[in-house]
C-alpha positions as CSV (number, residue, x, y, z in Angstrom):
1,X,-56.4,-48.9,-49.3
2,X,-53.4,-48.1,-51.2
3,X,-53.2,-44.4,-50.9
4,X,-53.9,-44.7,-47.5
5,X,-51.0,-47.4,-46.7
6,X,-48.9,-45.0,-48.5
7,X,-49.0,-41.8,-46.6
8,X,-47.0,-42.9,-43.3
9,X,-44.5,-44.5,-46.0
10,X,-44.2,-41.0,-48.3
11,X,-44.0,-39.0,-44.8
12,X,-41.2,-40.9,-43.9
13,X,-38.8,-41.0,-46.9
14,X,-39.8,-37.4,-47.3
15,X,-38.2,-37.0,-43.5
16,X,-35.1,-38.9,-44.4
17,X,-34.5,-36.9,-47.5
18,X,-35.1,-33.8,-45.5
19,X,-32.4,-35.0,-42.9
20,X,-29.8,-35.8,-45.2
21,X,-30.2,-32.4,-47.2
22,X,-29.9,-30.7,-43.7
23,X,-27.3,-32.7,-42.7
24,X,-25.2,-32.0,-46.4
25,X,-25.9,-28.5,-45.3
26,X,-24.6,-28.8,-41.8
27,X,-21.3,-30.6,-43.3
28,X,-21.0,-27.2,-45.5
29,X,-21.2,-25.0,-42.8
30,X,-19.2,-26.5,-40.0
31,X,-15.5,-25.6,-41.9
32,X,-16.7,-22.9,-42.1
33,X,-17.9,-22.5,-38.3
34,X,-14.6,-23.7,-36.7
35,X,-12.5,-21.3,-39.1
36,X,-14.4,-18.6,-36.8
37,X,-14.7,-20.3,-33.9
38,X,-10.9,-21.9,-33.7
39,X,-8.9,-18.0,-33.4
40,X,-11.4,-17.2,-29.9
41,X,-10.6,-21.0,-28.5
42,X,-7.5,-20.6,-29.3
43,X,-6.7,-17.3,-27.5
44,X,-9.0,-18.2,-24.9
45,X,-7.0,-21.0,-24.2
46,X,-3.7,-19.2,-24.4
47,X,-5.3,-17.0,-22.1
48,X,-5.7,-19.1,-19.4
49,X,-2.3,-20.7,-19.5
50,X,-0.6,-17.6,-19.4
51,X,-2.7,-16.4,-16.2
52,X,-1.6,-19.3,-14.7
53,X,1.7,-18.7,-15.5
54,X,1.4,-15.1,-13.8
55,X,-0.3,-16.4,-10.8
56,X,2.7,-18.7,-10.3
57,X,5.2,-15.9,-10.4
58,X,3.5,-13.7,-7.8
59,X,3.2,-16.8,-6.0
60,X,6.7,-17.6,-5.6
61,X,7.7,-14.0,-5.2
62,X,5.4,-13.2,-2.3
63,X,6.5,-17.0,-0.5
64,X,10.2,-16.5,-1.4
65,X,11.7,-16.5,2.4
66,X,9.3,-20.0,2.9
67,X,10.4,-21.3,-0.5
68,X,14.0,-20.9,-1.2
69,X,15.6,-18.4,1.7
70,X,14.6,-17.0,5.0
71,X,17.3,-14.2,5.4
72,X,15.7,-12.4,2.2
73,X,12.3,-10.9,1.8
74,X,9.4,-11.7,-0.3
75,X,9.8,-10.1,-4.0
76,X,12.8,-11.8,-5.7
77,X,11.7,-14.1,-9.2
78,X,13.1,-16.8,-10.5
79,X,16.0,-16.6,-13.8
80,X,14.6,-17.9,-17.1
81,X,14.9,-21.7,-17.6
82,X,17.9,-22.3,-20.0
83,X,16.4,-25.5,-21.5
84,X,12.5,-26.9,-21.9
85,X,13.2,-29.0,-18.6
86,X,12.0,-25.6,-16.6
87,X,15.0,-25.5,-14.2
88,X,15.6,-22.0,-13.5
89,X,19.0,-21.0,-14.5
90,X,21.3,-20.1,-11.0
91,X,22.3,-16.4,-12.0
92,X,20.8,-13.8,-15.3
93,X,21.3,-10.5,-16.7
94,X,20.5,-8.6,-19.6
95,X,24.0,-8.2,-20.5
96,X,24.9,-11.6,-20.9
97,X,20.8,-12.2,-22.3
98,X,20.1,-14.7,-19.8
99,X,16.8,-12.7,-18.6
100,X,15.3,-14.2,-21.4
101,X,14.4,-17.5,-22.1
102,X,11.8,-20.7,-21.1
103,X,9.3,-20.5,-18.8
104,X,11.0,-22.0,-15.4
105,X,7.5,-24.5,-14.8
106,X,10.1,-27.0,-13.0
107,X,11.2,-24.7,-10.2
108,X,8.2,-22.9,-10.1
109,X,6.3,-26.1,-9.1
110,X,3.9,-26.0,-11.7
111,X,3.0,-28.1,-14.8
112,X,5.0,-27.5,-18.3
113,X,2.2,-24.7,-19.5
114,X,2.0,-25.0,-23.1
115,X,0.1,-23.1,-25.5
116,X,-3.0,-23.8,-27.9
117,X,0.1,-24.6,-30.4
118,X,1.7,-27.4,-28.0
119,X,4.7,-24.5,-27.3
120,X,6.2,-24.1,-24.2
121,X,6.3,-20.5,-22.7
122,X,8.7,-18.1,-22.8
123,X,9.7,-15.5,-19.9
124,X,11.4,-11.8,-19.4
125,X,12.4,-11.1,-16.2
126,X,13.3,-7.4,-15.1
127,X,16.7,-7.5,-13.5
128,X,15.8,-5.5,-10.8
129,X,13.8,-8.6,-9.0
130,X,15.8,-11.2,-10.3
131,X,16.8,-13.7,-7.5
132,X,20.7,-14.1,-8.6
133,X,22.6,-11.5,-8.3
134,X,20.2,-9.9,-6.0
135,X,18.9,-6.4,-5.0
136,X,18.9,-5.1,-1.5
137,X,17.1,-3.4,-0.1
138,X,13.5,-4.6,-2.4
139,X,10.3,-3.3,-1.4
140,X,7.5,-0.9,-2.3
141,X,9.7,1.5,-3.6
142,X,11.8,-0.8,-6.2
143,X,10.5,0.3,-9.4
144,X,11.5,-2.2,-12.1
145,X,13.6,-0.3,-15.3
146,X,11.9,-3.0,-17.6
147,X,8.9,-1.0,-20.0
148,X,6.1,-2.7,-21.8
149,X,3.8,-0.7,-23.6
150,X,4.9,2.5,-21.9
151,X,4.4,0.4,-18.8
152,X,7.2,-0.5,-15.6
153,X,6.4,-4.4,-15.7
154,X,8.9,-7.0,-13.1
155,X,8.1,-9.9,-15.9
156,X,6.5,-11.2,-18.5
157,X,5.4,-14.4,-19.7
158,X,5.4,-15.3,-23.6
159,X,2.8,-17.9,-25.2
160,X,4.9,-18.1,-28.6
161,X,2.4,-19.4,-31.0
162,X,3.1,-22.0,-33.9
163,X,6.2,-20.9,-36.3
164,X,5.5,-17.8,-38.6
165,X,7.5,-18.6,-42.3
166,X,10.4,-17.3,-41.3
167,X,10.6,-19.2,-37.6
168,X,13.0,-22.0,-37.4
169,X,12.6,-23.6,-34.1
170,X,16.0,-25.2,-33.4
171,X,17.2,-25.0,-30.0
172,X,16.5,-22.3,-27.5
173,X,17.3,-19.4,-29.4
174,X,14.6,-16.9,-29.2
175,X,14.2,-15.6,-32.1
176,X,13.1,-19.0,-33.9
177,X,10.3,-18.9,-31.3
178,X,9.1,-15.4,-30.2
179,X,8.6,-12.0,-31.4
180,X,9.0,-10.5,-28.6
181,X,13.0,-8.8,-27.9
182,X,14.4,-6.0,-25.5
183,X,14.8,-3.5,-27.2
184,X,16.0,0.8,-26.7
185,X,18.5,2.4,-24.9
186,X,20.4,0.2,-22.8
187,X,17.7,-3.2,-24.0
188,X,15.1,-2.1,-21.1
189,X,12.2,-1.8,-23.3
190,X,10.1,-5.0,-24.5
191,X,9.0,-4.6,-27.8
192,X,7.1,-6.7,-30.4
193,X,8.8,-7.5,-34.1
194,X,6.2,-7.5,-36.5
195,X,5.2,-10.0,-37.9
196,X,4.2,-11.2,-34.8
197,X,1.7,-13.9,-33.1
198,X,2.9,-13.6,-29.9
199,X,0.4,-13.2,-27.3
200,X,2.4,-12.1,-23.7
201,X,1.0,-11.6,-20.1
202,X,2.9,-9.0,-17.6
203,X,3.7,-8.6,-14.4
204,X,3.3,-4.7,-13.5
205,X,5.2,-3.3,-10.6
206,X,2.0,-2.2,-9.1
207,X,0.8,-5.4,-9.0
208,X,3.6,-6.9,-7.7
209,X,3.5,-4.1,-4.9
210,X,0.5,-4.7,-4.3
211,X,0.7,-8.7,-3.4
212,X,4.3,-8.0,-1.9
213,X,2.3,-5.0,0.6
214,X,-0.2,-7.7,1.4
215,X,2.2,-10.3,2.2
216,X,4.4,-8.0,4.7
217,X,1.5,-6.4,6.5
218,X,-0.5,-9.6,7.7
219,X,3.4,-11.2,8.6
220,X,4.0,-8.0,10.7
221,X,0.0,-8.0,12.3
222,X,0.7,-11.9,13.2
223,X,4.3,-10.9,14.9
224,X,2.5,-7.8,16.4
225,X,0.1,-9.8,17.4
226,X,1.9,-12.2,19.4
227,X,4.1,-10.0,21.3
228,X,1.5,-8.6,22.6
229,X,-0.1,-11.8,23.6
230,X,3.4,-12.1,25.9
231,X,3.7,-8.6,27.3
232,X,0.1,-7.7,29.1
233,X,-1.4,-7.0,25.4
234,X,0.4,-3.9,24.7
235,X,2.1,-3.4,21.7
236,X,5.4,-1.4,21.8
237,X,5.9,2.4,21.4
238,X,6.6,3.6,18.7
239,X,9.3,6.3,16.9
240,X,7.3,9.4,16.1
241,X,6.6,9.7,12.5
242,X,8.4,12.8,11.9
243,X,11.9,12.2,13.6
244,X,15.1,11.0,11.5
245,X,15.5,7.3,10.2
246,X,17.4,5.5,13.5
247,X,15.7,7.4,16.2
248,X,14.7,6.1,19.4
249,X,11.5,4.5,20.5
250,X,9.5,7.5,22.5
251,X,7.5,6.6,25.5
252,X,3.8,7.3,24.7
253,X,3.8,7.3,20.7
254,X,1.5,5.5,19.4
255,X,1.4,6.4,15.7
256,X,4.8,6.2,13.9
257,X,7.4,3.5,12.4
258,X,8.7,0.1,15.0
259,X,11.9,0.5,16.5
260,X,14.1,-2.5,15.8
261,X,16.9,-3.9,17.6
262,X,19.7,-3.8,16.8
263,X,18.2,-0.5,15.9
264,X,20.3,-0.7,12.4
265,X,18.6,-0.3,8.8
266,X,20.0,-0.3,5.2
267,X,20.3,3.3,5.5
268,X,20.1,4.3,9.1
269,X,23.1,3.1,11.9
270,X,21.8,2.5,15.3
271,X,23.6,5.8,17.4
272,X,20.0,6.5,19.7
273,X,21.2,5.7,23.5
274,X,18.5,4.7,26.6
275,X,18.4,5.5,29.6
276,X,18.8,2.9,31.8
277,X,20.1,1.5,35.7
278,X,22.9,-0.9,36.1
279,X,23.1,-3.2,38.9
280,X,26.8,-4.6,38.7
281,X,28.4,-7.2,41.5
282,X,31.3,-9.0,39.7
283,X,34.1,-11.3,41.3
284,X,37.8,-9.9,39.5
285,X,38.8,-13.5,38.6
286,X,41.8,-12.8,36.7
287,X,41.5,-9.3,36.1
288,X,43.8,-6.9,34.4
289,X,44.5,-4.5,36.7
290,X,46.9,-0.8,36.0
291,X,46.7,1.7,39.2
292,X,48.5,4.4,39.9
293,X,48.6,6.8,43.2
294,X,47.7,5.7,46.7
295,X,48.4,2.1,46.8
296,X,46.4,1.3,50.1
297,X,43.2,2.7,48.7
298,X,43.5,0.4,46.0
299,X,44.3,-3.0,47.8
300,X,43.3,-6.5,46.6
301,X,41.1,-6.5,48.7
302,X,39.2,-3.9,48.0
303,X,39.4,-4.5,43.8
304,X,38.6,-8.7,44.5
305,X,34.8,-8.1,43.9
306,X,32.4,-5.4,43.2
307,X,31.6,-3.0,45.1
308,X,34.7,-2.9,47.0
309,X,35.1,-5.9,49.4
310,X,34.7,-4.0,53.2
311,X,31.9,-1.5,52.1
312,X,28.2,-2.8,52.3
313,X,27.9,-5.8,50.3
314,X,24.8,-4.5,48.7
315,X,25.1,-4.3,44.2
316,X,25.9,-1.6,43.4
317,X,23.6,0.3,41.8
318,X,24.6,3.0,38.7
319,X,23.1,4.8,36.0
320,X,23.6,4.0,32.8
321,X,23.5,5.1,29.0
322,X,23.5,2.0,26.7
323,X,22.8,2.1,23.2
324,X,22.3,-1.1,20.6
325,X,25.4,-1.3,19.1
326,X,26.1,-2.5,15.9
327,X,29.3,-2.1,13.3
328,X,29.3,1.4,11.3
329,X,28.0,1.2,7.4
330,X,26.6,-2.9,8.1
331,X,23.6,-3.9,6.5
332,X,22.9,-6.8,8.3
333,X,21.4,-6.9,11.8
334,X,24.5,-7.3,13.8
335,X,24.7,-10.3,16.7
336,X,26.2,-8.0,19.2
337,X,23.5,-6.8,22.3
338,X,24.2,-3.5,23.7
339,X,26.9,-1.3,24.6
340,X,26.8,1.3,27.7
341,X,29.0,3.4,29.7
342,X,28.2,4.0,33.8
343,X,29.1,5.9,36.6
344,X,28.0,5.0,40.1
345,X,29.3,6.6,43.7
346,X,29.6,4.5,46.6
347,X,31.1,5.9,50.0
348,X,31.8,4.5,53.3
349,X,34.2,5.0,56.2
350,X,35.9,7.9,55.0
351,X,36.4,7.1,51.4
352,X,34.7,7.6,48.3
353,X,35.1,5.2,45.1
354,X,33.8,6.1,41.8
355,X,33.2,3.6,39.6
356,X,33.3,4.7,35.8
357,X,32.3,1.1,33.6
358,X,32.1,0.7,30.1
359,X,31.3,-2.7,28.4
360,X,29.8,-4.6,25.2
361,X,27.5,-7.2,25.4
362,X,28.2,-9.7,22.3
363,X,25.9,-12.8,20.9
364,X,28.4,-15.6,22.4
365,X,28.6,-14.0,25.4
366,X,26.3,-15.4,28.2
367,X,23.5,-13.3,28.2
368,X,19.7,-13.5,28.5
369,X,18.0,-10.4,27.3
370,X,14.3,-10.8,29.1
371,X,11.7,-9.0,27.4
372,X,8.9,-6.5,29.5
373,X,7.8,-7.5,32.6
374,X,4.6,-7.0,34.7
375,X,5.6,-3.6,35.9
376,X,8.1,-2.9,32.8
377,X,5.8,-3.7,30.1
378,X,7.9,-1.7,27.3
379,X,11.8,-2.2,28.5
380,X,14.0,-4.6,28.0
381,X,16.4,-6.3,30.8
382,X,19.9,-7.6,30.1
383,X,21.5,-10.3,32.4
384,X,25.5,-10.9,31.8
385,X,27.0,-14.0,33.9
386,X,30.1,-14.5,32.0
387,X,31.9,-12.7,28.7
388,X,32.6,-13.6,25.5
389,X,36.1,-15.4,24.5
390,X,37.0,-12.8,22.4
391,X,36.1,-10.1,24.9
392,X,40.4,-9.5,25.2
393,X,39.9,-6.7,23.1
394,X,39.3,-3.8,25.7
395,X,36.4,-2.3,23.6
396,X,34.4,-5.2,23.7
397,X,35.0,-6.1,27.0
398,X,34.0,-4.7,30.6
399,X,36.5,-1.9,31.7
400,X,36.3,0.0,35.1
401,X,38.1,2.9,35.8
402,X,37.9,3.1,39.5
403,X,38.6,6.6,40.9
404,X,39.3,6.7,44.9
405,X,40.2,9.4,47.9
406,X,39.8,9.9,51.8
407,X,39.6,12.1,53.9
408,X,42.7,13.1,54.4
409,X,43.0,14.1,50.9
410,X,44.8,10.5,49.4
411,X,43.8,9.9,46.1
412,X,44.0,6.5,43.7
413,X,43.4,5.6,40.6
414,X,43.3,1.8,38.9
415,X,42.0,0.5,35.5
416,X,40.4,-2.9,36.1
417,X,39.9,-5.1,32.8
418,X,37.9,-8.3,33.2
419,X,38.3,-11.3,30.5
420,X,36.8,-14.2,29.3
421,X,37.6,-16.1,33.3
422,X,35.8,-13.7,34.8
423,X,32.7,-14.4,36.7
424,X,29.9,-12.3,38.0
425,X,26.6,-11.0,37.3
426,X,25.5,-7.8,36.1
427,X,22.1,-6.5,34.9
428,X,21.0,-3.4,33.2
429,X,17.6,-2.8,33.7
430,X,15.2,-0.1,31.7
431,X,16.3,-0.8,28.2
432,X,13.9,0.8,26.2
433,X,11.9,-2.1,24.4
434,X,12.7,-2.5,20.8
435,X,11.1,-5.9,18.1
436,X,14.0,-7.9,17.7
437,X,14.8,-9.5,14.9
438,X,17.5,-11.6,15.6
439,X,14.7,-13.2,18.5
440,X,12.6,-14.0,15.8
441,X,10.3,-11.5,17.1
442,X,10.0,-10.3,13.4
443,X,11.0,-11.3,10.2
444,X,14.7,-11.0,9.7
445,X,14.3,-9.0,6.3
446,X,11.8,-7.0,7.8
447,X,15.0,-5.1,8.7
448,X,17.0,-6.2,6.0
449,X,14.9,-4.9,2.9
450,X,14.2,-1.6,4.7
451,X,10.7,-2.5,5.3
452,X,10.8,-0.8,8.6
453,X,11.1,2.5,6.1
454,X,8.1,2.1,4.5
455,X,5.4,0.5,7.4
456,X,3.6,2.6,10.3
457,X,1.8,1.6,13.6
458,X,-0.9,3.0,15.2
459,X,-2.9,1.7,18.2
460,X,-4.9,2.8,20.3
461,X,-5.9,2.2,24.2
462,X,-9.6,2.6,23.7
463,X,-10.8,4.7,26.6
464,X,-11.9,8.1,27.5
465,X,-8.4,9.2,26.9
466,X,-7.3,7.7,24.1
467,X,-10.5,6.5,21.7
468,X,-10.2,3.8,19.0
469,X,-8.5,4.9,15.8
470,X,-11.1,5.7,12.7
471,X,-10.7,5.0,9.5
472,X,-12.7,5.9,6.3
473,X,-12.5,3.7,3.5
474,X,-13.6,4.3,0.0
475,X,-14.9,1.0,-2.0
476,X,-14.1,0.7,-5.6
477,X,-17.9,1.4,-6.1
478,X,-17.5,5.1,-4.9
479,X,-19.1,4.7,-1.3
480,X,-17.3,5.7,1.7
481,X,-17.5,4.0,5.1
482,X,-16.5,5.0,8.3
483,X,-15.2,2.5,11.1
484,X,-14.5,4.0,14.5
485,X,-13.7,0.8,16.7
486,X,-10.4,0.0,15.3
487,X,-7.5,-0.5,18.2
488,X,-4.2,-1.1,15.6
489,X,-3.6,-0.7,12.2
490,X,-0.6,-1.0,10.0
491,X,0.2,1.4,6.5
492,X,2.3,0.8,4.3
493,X,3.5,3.8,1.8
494,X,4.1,3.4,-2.0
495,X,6.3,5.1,-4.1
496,X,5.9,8.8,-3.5
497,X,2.8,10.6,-5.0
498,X,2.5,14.4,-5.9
499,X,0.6,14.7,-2.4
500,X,3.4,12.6,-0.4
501,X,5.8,14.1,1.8
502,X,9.5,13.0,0.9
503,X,11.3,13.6,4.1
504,X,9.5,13.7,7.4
505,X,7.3,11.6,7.7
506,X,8.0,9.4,4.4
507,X,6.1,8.7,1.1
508,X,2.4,7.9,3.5
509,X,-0.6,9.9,1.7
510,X,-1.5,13.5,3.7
511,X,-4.5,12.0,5.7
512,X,-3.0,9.4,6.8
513,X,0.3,11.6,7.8
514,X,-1.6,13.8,10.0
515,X,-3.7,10.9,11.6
516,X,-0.1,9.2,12.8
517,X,0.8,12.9,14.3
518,X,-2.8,12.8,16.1
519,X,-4.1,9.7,16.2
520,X,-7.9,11.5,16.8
521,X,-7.5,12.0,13.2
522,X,-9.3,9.6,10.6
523,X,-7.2,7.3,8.6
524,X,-7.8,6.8,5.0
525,X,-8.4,3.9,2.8
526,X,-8.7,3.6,-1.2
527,X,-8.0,1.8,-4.0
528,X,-4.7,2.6,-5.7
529,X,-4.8,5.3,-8.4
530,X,-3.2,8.9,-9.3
531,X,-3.2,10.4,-6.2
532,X,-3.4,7.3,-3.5
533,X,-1.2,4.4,-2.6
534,X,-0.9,3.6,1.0
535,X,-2.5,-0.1,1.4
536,X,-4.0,0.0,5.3
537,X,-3.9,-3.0,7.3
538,X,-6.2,-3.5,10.1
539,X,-5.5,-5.9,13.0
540,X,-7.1,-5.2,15.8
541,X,-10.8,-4.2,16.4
542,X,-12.6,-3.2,20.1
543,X,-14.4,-6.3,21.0
């Protein structure tokens, strides 16, 4: 009975001394354990805070006209925070050694990252993209002069650590708190001191590029997009890809870079003229007038209104040669509209009046430029009821030099000047279409980071004539697929390759050079590498 009672009893304290001999082991082996464990947790979690970090730089770079300024395009980072409170400081440099310093979590609109230590980040920014003093023009082609490991990099972000022996952590001087300094000829290289626990995360220019290409190409298919929603679903002609920087639209291209008015880039003054028609009939309210010969021939009368009072009272119709004018060497879209010069005959009774006008169309002047109609799908019309105040000066006003004789051989001459009391109405009709950006038809540093420079449009009608552009596309797995239903696209060219042009037709790979030249061409499409950095954008597909 005994033995029997006693087996259950023995099997259990032989269980309890069996879990507290594993358990003794267990409590030997743990230390052990998380001394190997504690380094991966540790960087993994380091990591993950410093990805964050990154994601929040692109993030503000590529939203910068939505987050802090309109008038500049995506690109520009923040200065390094001065103090742990994250507030970006205003203006940095690497001369002064304000590109280094905190993590800027406060303007960035993040939380205050810290790493497995409890530290708060650090941050190196690359002058080159800093937001204060800034760069212009910034697009694909900026190529940071800040080097990490051999490599161009916009930024990095430091995770510091806890404090090697000889670290003391007072204030914000880097040095007590990373390893990491700019180092080489003129401090453009980040290098690591050893010894070092730094861990850092970068920001390569390619990568930036690449989110910055992304970002303009969807704005400019959404802008495409909807002017052609509000001119018969045609999207605008195009400046062939091989003509100079600042030439004219071309009826008919469809492959080449946007023409932009004011037709005026960074690097390219507007000086293409249009042909165009003038329609003119303007009342000489307080006009300056200087004649000279047959006074009869130039009466009152005949200079009170255009054309002159006692011919037909039709307009007078004249053709015209008007380019977008803008100031010499500015590198801001200018306000002003258009300036033209015309010449238009009118005869009747015996006499014959020339009329010889010149005139400049400025912002505050009261002017409606209409965009294509129904019948004029890709010109512009420019209506002119009344000038601007500070039209006095005679090359910003209207001037008419009005050239008469008869029959019998009496000639006249007059110089009429009209000013700000003037009233009238004249229209100039046939303006070659160009995007506006002062209209808010695109972007306003489209134009003003020379983005115009880098991007290419192609569309296509889709018919027997024209068919739909193609495109083949290589996949990062190797496979190549061919599309052939595609109506526009968009490119936009990296820095220049060893297979990219470098003066006509810009920095685009050679495929996709000789495909905006003859649009029955395929188009090409790849991930970036060695010998390939044109990112294609496609935005409109036959339904």
């Amino acid at each position: 009975m005994v033995s029997v009672n006693a087996c259950p009893r023995a099997r259990g304290i032989a269980a309890i001394v069996l879990l507290l001999f594993l358990t003794a082991g267990a409590a030997l082996l743990v230390p052990r354990f998380a001394a190997t464990t504690r380094p991966a947790a540790n960087a993994e979690t380091d990591a993950a805070v410093l990805a964050a970090a990154r994601e929040a730089l692109l993030g503000y770079a590529v939203a910068y006209p939505e987050r802090v300024n309109a008038a500049y395009g995506p690109g520009y980072l923040p200065c390094p925070a001065r103090d742990e409170r994250g507030i970006a400081g205003p203006a940095c440099a690497r001369g002064t050694g304000t590109t280094v310093g905190r993590f800027p979590w406060h303007t960035l609109r993040v939380n205050d990252l810290r790493d497995h230590s409890g530290a708060g980040l650090w941050y190196v920014l690359a002058e080159s993209h800093r937001y204060n003093p800034k760069r212009e023009p910034l697009n694909a082609l900026t190529l940071p002069s800040l080097r990490h490991a051999g490599e161009a990099i916009v930024a990095a972000v430091i995770a510091p650590g806890a404090p090697l022996a000889h670290q003391r952590r007072r204030g914000d001087d880097p040095a007590g708190w990373i390893e990491m300094q700019l180092a080489g000829t003129g401090r453009h290289a980040l290098t690591r001191a050893l010894p070092s626990n730094d861990r850092v995360q970068t920001i390569e220019a390619a990568a930036l590029r690449s989110a910055l290409e992304q970002r303009v190409l969807g704005t400019l298919a959404v802008a495409l997009n909807d002017y052609a929603r509000g001119h018969g679903g045609r999207l605008p002609w195009l400046v062939p890809p091989d003509a100079p920087a600042g030439s004219a639209p071309r009826v008919g291209v469809r492959g080449g870079r946007l023409a932009v008015h004011p037709a005026l880039t960074p690097t390219a003054p507007a000086t293409s003229s249009y042909e165009s028609s003038l329609v003119l009939s303007w009342r000489l309210d307080d006009a300056q007038v200087h004649s000279r010969g047959d006074a009869a021939l130039l009466a009152h009368a005949c200079l009170a209104r255009l054309p002159c009072a006692g011919m037909p009272g039709a307009p007078l119709v004249a053709g015209a040669e008007c380019a977008w004018w803008a100031v010499p060497g500015s590198l801001r879209p200018p306000a002003d509209h258009a300036r033209c010069t015309a010449t238009a005959l009118r005869r009747h009774a015996g006499v014959e009046i020339e009329y010889r006008l010149r005139f400049a169309v400025v912002a505050d002047a009261a002017a409606i430029i209409a965009g294509p109609s129904a019948t004029r799908l890709r010109t512009r019309t420019l209506h002119v009821t009344r000038l601007a105040a500070h039209a006095r000066a005679s090359d910003l006003g209207i001037v008419i030099d009005v050239s008469v004789h008869d029959t019998t051989g009496a000639t006249g001459y007059a110089r009429v000047t009209l000013t700000p009391r003037s009233r009238g109405r004249f229209v100039v009709a046939g303006l070659r279409y160009a995007l506006d950006a002062a209209a808010g038809e695109l972007p306003a540093w489209f134009v003003r980071n020379d983005w115009v420079g880098q991007v290419a449009l192609a569309h296509a009608a889709c018919d027997a004539a024209e068919p739909c552009l193609a495109l083949v596309a290589a996949g990062a797995d190797g496979r190549r697929r061919e599309r052939r239903d595609i109506t526009a696209l968009l490119v936009s060219a990296g820095p220049p390759l060893g297979s990219s042009a470098t003066a006509d037709a810009g920095a685009f790979e050679a495929a996709n050079r000789d495909a905006l030249r003859d649009l029955r061409q395929p188009f090409r499409d790849a991930p970036p590498g060695p010998d390939f950095n044109d990112r294609v954008h496609v935005f409109g597909v036959r339904p």
